[in-house]
Structure formats: structure tokens, C-alpha cells
mmJSON file of the N, C-alpha and C atoms, coordinates in Angstrom:
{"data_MODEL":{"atom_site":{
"group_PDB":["ATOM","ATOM","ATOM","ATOM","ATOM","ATOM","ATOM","ATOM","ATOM","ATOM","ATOM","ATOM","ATOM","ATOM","ATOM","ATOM","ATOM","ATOM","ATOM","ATOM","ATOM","ATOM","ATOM","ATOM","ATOM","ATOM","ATOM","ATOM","ATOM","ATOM","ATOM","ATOM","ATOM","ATOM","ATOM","ATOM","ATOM","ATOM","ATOM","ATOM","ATOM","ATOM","ATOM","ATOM","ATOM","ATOM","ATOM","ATOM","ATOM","ATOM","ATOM","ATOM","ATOM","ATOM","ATOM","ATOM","ATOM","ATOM","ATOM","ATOM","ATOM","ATOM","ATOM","ATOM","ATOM","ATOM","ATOM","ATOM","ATOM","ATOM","ATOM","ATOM","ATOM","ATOM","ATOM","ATOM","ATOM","ATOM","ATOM","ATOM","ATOM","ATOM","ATOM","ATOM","ATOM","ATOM","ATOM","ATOM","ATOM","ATOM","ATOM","ATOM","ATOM","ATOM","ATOM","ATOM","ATOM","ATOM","ATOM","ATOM","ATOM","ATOM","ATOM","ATOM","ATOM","ATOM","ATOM","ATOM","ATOM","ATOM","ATOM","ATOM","ATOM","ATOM","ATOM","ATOM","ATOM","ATOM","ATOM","ATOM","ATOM","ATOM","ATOM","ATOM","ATOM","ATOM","ATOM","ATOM","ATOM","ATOM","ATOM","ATOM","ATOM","ATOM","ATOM","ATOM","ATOM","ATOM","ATOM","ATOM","ATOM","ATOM","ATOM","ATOM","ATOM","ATOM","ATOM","ATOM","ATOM","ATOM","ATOM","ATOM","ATOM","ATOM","ATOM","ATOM","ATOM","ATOM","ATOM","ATOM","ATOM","ATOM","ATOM","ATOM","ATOM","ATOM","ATOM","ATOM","ATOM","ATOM","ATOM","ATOM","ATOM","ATOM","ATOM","ATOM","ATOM","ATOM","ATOM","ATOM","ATOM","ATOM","ATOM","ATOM","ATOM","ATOM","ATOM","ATOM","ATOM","ATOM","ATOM","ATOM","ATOM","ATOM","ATOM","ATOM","ATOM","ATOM","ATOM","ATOM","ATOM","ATOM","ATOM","ATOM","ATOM","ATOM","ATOM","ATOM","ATOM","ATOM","ATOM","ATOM","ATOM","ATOM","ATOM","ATOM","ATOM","ATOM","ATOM","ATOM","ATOM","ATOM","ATOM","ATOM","ATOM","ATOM","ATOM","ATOM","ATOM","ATOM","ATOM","ATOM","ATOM","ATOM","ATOM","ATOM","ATOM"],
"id":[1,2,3,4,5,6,7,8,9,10,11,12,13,14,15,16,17,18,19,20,21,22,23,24,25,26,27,28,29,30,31,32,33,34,35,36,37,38,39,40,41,42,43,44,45,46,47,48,49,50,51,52,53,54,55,56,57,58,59,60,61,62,63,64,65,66,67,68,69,70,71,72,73,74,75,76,77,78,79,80,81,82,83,84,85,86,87,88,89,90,91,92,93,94,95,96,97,98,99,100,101,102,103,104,105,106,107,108,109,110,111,112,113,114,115,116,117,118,119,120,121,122,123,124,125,126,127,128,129,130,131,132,133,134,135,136,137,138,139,140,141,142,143,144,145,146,147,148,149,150,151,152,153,154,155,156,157,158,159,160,161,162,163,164,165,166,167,168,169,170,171,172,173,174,175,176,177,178,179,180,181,182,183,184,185,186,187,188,189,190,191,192,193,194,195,196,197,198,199,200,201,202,203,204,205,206,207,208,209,210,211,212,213,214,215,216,217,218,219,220,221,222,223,224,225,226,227,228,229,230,231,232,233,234,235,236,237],
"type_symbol":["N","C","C","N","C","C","N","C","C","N","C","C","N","C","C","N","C","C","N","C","C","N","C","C","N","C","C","N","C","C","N","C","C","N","C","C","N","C","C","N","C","C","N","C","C","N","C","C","N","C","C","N","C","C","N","C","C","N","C","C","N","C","C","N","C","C","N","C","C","N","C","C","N","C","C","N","C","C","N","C","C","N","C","C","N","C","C","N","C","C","N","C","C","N","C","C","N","C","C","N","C","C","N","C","C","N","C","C","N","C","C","N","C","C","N","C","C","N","C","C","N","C","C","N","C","C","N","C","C","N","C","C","N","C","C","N","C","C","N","C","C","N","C","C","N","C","C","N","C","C","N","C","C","N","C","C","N","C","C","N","C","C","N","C","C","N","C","C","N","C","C","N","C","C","N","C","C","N","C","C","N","C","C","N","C","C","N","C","C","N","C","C","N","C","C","N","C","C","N","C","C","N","C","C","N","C","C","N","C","C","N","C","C","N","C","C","N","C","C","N","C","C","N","C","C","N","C","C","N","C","C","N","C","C","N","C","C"],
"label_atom_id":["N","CA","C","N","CA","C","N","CA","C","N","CA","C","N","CA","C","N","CA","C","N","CA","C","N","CA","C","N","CA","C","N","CA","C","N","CA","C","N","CA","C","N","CA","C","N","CA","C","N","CA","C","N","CA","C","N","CA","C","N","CA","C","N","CA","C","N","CA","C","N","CA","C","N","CA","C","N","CA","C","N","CA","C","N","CA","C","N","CA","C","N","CA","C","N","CA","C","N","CA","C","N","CA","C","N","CA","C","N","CA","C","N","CA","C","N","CA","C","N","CA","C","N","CA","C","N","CA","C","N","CA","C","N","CA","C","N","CA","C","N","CA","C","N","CA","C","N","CA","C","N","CA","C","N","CA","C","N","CA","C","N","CA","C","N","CA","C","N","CA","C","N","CA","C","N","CA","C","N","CA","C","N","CA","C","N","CA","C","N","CA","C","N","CA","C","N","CA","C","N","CA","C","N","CA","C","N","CA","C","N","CA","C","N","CA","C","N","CA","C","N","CA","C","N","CA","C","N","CA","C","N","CA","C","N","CA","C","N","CA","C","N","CA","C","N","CA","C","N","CA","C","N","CA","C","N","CA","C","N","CA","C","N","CA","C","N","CA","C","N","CA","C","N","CA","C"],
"label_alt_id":[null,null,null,null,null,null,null,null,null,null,null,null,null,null,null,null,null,null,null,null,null,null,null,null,null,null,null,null,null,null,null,null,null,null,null,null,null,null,null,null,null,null,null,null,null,null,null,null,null,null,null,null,null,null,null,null,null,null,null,null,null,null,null,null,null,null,null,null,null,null,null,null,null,null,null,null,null,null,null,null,null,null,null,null,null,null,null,null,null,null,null,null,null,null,null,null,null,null,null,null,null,null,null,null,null,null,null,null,null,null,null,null,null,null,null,null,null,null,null,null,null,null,null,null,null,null,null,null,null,null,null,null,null,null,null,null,null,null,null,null,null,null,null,null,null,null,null,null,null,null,null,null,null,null,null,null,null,null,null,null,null,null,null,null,null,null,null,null,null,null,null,null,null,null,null,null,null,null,null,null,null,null,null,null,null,null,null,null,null,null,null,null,null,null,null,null,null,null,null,null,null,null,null,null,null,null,null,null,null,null,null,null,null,null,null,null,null,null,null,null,null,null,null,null,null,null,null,null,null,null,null,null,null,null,null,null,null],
"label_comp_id":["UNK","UNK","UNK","UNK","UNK","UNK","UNK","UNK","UNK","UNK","UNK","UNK","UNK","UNK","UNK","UNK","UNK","UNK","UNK","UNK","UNK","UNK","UNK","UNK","UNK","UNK","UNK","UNK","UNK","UNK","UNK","UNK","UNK","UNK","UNK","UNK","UNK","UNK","UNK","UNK","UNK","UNK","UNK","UNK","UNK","UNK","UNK","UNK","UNK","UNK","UNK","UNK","UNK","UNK","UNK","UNK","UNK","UNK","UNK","UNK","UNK","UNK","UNK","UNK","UNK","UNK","UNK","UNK","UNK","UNK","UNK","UNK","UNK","UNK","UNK","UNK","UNK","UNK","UNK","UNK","UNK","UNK","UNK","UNK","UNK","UNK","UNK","UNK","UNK","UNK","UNK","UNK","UNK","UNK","UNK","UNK","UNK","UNK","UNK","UNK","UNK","UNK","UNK","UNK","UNK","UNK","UNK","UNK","UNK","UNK","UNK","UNK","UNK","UNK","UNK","UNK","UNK","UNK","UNK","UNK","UNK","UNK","UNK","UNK","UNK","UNK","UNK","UNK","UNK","UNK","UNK","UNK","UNK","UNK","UNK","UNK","UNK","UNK","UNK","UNK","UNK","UNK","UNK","UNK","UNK","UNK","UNK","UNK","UNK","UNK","UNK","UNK","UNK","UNK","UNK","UNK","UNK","UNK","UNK","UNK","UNK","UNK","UNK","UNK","UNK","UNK","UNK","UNK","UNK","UNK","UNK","UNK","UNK","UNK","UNK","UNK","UNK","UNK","UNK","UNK","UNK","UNK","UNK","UNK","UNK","UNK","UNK","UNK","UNK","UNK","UNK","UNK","UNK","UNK","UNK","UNK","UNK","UNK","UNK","UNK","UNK","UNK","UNK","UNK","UNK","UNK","UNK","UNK","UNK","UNK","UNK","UNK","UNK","UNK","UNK","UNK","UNK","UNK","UNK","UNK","UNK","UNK","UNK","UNK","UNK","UNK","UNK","UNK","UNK","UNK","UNK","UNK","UNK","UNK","UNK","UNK","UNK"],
"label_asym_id":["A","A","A","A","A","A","A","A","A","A","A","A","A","A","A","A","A","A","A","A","A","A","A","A","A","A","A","A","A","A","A","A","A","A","A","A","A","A","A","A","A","A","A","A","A","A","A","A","A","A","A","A","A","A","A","A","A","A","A","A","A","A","A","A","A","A","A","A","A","A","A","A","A","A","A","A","A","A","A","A","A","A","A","A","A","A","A","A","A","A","A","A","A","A","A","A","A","A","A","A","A","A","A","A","A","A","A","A","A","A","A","A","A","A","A","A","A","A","A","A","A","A","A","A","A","A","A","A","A","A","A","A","A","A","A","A","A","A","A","A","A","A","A","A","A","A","A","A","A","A","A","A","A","A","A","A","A","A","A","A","A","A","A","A","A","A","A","A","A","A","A","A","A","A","A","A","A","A","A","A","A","A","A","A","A","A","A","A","A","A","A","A","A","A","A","A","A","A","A","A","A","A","A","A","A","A","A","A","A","A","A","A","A","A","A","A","A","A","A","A","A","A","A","A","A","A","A","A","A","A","A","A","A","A","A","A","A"],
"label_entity_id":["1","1","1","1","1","1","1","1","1","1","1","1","1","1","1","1","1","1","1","1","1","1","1","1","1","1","1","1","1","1","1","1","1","1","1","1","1","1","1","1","1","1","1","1","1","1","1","1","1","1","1","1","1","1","1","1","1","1","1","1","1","1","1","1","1","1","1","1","1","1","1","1","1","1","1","1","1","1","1","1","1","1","1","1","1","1","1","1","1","1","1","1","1","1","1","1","1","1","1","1","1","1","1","1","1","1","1","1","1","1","1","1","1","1","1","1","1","1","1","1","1","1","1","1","1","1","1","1","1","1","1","1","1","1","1","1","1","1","1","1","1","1","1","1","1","1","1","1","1","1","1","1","1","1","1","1","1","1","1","1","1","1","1","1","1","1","1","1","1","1","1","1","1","1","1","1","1","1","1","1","1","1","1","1","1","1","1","1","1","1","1","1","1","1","1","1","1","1","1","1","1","1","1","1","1","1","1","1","1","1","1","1","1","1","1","1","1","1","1","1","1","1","1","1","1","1","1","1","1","1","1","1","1","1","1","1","1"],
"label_seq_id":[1,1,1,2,2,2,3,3,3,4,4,4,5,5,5,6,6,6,7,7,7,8,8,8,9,9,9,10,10,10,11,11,11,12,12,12,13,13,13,14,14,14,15,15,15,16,16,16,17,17,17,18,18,18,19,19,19,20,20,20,21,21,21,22,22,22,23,23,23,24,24,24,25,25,25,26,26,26,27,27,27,28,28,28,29,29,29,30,30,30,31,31,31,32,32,32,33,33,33,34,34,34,35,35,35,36,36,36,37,37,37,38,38,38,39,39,39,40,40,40,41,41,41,42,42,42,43,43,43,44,44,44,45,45,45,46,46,46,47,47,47,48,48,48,49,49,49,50,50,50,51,51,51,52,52,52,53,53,53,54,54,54,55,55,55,56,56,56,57,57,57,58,58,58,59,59,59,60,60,60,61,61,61,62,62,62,63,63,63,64,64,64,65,65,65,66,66,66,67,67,67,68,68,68,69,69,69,70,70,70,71,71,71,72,72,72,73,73,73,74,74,74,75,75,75,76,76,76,77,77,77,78,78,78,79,79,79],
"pdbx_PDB_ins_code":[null,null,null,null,null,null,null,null,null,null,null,null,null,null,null,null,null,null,null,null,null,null,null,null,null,null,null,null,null,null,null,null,null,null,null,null,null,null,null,null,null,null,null,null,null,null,null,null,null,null,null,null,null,null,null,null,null,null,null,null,null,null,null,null,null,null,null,null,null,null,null,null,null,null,null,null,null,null,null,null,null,null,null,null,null,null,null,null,null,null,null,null,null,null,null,null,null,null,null,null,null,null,null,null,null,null,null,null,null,null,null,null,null,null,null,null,null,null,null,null,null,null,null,null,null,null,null,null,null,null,null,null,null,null,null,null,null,null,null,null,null,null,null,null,null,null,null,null,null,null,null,null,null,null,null,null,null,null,null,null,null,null,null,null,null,null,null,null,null,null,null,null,null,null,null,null,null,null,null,null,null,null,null,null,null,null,null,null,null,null,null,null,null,null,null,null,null,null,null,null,null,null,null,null,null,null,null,null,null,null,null,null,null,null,null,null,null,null,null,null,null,null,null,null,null,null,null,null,null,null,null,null,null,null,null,null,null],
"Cartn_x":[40.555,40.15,38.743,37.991,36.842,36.872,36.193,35.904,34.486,34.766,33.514,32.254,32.582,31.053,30.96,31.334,30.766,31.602,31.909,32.45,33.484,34.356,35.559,36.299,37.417,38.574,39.188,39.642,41.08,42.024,43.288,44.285,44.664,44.31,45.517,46.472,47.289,48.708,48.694,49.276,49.273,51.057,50.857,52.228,53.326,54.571,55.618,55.529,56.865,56.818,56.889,56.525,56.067,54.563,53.965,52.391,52.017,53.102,52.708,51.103,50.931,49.62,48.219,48.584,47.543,46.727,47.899,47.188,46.761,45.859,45.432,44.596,44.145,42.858,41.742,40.768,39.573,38.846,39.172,38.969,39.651,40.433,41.261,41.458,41.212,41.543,42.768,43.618,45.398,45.792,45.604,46.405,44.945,44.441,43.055,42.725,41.856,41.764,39.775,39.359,38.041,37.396,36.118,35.34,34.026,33.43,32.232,32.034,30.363,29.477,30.445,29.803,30.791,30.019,29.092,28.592,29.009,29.92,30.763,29.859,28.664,28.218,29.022,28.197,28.921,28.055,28.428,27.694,27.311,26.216,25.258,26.396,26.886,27.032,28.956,29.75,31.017,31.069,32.137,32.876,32.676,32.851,32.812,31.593,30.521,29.202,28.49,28.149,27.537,28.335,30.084,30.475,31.165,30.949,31.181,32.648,33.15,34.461,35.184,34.491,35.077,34.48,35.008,34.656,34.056,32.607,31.987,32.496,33.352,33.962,34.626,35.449,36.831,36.39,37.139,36.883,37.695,38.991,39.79,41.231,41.988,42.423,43.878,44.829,46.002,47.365,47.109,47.713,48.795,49.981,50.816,50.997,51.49,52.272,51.057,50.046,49.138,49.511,50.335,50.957,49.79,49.061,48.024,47.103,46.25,45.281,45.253,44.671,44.647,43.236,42.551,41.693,41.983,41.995,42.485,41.748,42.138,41.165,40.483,40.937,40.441,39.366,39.526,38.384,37.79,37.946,37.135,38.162,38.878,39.348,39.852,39.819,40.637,41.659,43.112,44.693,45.43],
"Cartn_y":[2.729,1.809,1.336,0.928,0.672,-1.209,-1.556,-3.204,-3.57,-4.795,-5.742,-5.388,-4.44,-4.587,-3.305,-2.538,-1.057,0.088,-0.152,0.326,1.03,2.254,2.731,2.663,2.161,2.115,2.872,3.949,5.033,4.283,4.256,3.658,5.398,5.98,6.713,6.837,6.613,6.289,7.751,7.456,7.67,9.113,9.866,10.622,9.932,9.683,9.47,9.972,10.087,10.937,12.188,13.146,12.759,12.18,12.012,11.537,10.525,9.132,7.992,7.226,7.898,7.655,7.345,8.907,8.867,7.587,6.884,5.719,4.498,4.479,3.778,4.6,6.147,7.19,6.721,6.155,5.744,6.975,8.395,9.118,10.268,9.539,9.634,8.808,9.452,8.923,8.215,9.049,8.347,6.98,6.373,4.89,3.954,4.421,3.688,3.223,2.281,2.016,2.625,3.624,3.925,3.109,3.633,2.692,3.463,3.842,5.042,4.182,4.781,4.475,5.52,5.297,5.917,7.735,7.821,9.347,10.056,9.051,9.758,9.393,8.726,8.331,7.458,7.402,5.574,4.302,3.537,2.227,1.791,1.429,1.09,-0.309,-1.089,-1.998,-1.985,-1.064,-0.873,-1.343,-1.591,-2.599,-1.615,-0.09,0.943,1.635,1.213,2.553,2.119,3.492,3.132,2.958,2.752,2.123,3.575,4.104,5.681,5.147,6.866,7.253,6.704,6.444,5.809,6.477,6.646,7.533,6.343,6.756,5.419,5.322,5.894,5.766,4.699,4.303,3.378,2.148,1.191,-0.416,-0.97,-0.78,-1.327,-0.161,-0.409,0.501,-0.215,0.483,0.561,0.172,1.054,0.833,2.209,2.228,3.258,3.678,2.987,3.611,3.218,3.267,2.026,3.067,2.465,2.693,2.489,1.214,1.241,-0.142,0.039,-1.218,-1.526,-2.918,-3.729,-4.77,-5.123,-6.24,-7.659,-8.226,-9.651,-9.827,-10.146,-10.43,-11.814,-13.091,-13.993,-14.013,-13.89,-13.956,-12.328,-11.273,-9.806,-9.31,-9.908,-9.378,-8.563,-7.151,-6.006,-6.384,-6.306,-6.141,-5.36],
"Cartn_z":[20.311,19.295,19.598,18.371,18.544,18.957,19.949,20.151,19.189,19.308,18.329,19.15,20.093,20.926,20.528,19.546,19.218,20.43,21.214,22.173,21.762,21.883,21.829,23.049,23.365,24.319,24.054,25.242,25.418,26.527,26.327,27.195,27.688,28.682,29.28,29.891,29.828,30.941,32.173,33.311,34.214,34.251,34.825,34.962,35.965,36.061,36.659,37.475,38.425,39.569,39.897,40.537,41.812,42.218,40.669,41.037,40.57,40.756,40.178,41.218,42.122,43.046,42.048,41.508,40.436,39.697,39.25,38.647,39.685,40.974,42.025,42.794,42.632,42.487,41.858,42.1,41.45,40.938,41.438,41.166,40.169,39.274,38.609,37.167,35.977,34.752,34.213,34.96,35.001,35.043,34.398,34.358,34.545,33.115,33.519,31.37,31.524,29.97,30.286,29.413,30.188,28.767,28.581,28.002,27.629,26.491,26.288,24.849,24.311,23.294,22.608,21.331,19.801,19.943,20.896,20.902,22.199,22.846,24.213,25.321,25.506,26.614,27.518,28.438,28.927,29.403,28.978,28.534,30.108,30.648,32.045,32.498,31.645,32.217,32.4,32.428,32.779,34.321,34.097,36.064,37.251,36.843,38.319,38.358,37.424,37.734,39.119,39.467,40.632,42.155,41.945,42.943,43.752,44.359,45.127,45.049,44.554,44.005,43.149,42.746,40.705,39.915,39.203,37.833,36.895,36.378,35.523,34.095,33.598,32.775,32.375,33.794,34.18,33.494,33.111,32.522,32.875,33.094,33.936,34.502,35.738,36.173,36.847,37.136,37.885,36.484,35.528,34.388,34.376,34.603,34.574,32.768,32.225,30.545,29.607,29.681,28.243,27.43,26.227,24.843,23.72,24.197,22.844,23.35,22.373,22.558,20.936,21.027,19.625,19.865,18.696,18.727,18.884,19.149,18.956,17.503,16.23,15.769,15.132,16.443,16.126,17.364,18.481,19.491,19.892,19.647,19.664,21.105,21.99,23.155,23.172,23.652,23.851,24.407,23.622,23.939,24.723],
"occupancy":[1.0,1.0,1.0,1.0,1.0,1.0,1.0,1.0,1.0,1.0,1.0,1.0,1.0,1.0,1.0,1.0,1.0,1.0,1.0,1.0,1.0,1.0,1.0,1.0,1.0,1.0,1.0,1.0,1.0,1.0,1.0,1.0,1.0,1.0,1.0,1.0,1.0,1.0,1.0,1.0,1.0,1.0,1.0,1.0,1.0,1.0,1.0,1.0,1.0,1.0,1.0,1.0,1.0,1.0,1.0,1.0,1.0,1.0,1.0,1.0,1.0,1.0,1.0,1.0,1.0,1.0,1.0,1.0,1.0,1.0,1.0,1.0,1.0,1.0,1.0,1.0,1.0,1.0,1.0,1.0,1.0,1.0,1.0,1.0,1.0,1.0,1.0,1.0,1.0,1.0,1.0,1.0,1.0,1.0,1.0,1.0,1.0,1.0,1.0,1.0,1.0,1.0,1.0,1.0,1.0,1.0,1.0,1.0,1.0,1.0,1.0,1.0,1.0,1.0,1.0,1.0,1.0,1.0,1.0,1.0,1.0,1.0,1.0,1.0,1.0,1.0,1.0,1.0,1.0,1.0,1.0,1.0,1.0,1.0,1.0,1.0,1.0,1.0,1.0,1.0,1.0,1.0,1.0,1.0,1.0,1.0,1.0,1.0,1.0,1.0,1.0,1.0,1.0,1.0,1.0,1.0,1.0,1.0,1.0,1.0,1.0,1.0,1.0,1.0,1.0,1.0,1.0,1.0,1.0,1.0,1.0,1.0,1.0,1.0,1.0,1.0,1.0,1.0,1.0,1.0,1.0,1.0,1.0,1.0,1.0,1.0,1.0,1.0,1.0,1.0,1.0,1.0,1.0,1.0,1.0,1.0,1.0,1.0,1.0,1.0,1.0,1.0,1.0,1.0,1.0,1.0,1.0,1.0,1.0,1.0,1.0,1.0,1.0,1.0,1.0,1.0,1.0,1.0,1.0,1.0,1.0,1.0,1.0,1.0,1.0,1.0,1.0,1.0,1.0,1.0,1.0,1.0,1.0,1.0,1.0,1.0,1.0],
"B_iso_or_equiv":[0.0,0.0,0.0,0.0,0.0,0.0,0.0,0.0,0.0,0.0,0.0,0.0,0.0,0.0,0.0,0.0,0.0,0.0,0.0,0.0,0.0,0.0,0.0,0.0,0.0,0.0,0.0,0.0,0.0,0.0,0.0,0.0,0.0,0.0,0.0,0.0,0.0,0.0,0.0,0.0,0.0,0.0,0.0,0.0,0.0,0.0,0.0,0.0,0.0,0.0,0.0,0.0,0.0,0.0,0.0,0.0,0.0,0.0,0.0,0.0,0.0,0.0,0.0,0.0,0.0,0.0,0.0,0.0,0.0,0.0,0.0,0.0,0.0,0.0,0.0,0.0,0.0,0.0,0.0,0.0,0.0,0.0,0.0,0.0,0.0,0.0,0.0,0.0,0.0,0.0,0.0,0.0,0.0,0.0,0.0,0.0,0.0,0.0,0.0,0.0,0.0,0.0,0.0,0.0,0.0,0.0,0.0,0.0,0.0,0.0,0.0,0.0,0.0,0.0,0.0,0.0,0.0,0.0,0.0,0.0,0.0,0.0,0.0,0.0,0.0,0.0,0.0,0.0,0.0,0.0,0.0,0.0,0.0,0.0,0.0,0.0,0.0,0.0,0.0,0.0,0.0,0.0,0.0,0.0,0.0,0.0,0.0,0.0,0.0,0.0,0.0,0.0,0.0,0.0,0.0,0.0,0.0,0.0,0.0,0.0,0.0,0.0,0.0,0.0,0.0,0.0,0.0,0.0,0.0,0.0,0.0,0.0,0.0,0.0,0.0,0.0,0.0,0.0,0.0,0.0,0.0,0.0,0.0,0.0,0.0,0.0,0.0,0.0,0.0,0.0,0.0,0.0,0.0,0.0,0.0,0.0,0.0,0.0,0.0,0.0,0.0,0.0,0.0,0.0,0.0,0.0,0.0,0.0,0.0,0.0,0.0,0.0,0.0,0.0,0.0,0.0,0.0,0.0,0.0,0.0,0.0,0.0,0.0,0.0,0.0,0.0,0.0,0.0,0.0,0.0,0.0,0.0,0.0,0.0,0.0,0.0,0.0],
"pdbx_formal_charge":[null,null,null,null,null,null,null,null,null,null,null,null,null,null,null,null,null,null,null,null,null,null,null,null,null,null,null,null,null,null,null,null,null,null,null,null,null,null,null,null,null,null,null,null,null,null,null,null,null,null,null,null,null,null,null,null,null,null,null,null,null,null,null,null,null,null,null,null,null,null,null,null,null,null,null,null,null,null,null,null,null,null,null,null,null,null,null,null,null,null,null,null,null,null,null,null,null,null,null,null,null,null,null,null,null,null,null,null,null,null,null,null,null,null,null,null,null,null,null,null,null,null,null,null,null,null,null,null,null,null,null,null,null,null,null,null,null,null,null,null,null,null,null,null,null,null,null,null,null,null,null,null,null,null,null,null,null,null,null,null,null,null,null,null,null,null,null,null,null,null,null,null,null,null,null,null,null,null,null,null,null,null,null,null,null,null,null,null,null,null,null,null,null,null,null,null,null,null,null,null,null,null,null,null,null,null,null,null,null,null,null,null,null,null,null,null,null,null,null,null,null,null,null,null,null,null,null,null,null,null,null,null,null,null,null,null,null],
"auth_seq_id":[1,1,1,2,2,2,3,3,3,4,4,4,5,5,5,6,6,6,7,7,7,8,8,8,9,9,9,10,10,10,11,11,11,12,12,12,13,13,13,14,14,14,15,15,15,16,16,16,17,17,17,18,18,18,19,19,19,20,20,20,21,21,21,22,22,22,23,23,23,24,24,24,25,25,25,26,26,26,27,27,27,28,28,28,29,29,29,30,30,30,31,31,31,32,32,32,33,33,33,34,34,34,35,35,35,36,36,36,37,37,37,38,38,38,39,39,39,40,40,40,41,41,41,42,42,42,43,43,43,44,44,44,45,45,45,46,46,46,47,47,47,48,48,48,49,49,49,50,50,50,51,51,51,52,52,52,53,53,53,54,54,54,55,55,55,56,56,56,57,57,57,58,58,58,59,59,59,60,60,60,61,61,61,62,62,62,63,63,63,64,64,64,65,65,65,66,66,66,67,67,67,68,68,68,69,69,69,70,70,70,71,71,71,72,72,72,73,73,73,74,74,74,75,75,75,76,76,76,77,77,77,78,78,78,79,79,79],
"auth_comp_id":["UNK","UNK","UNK","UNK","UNK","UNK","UNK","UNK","UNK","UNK","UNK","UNK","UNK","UNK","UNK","UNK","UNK","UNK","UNK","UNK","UNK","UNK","UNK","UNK","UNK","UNK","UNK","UNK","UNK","UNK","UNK","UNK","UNK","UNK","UNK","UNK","UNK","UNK","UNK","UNK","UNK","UNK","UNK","UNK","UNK","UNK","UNK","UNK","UNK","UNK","UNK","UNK","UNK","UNK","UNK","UNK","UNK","UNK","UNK","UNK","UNK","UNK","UNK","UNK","UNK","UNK","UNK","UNK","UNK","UNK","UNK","UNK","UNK","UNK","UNK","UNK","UNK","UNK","UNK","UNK","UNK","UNK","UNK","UNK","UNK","UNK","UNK","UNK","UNK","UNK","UNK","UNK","UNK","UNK","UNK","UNK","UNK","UNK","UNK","UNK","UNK","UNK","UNK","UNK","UNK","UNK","UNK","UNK","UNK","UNK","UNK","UNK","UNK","UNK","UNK","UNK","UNK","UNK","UNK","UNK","UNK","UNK","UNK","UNK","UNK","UNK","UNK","UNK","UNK","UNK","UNK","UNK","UNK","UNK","UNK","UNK","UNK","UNK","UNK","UNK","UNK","UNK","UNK","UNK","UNK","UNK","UNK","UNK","UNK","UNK","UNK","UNK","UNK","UNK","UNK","UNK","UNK","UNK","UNK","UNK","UNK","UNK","UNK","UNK","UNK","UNK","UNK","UNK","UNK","UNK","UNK","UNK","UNK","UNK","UNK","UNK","UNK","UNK","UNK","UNK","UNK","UNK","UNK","UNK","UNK","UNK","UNK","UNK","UNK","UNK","UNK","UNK","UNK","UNK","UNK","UNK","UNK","UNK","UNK","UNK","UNK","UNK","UNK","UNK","UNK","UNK","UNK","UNK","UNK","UNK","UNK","UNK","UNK","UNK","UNK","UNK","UNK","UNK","UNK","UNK","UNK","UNK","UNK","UNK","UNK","UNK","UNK","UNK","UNK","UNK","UNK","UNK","UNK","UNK","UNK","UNK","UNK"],
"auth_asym_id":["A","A","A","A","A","A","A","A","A","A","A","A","A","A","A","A","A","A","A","A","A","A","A","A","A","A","A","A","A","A","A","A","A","A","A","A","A","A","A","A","A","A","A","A","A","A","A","A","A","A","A","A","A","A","A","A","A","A","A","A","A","A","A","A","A","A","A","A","A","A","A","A","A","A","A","A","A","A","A","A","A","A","A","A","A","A","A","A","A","A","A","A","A","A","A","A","A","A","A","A","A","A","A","A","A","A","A","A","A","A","A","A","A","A","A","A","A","A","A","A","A","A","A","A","A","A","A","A","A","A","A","A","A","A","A","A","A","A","A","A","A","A","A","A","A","A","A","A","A","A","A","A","A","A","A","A","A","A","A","A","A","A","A","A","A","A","A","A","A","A","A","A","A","A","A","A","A","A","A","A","A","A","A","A","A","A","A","A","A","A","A","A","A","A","A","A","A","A","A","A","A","A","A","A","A","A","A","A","A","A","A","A","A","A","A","A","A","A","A","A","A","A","A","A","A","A","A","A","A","A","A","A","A","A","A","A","A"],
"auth_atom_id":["N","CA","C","N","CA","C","N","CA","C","N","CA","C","N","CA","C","N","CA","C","N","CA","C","N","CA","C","N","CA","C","N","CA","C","N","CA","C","N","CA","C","N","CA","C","N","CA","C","N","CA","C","N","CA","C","N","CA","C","N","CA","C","N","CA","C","N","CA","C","N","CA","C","N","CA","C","N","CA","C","N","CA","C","N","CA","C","N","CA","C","N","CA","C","N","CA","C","N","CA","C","N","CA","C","N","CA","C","N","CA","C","N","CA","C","N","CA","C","N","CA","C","N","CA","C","N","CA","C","N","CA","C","N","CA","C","N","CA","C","N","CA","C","N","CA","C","N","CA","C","N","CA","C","N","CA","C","N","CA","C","N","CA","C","N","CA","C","N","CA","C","N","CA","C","N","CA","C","N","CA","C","N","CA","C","N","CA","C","N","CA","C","N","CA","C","N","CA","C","N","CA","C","N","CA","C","N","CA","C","N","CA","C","N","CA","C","N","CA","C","N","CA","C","N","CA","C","N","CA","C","N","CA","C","N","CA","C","N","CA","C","N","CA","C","N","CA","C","N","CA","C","N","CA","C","N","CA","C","N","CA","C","N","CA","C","N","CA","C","N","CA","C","N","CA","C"],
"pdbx_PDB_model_num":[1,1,1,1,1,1,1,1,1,1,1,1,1,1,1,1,1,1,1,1,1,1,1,1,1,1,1,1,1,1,1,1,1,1,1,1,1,1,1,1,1,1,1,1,1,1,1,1,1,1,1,1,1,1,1,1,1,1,1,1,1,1,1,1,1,1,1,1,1,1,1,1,1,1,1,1,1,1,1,1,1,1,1,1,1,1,1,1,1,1,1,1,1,1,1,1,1,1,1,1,1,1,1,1,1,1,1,1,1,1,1,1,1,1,1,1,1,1,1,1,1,1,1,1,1,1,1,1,1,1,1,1,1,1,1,1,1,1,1,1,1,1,1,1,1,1,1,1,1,1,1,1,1,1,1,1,1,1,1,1,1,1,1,1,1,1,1,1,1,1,1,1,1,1,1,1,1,1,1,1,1,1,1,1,1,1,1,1,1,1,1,1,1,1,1,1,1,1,1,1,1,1,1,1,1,1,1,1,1,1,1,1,1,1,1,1,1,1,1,1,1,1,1,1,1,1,1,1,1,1,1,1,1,1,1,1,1]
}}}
């Protein structure tokens, strides 16, 4: 979904076992909500750029099932 900041959010959920690890891999998309410009870049100011073995993609992480995201749409907060 797209945020009020122009931004698109992907929730990917993470696989079960035997590789529930996956989602706590910084080096790993699995159980992560990532975060990119509407032309697939990624935006300079995300939480992991720069930080060795994170993927700069990441926006927030250790998310096993994310089913979906929503706007808030009285204050803009990603759900």
C-alpha cells in the first residue's frame, strides 16, 4: 500500500518451520515490512541503510505472518 508520504509498503511474512529464523536475518526479506519510492528505489532515509548486514530496503523487521497493511486515515500511520 501506498503511505501519505508517497512511499509504497510490502508486508512479507516470513516461512514457518523449519525456517522460522528467517524472520530475525537482517539479511533477509522474510518477516520484514520493506519500504521503496513508487519507481522501486529506496528512500536515503529508511531505519537499516548503511547499517552492515541489513538489507536497505527493511523499515521495520521481526514480523512472522504480515497479512496486510492499512492507512490510518485520520493521522497517515502505517497499520
Amino acid at each position: 500500500m501506498f503511505g501519505r508520504d508517497g512511499m509504497i509498503y510490502m508486508s512479507i511474512s516470513a516461512p514457518g518451520a523449519p525456517e522460522v529464523r528467517r524472520s530475525q536475518d537482517p539479511g533477509d526479506y522474510a518477516g520484514r515490512v520493506v519500504r521503496l519510492r513508487d519507481d522501486g528505489s529506496i528512500p536515503p532515509d529508511n531505519p537499516f541503510i548503511g547499517r552492515p548486514g541489513y538489507l536497505p530496503a527493511i523499515f521495520t523487521l521481526g514480523h512472522r505472518n504480515g497479512h496486510g497493511l492499512a492507512v490510518n486515515p485520520e493521522t497517515g500511520e502505517v497499520w
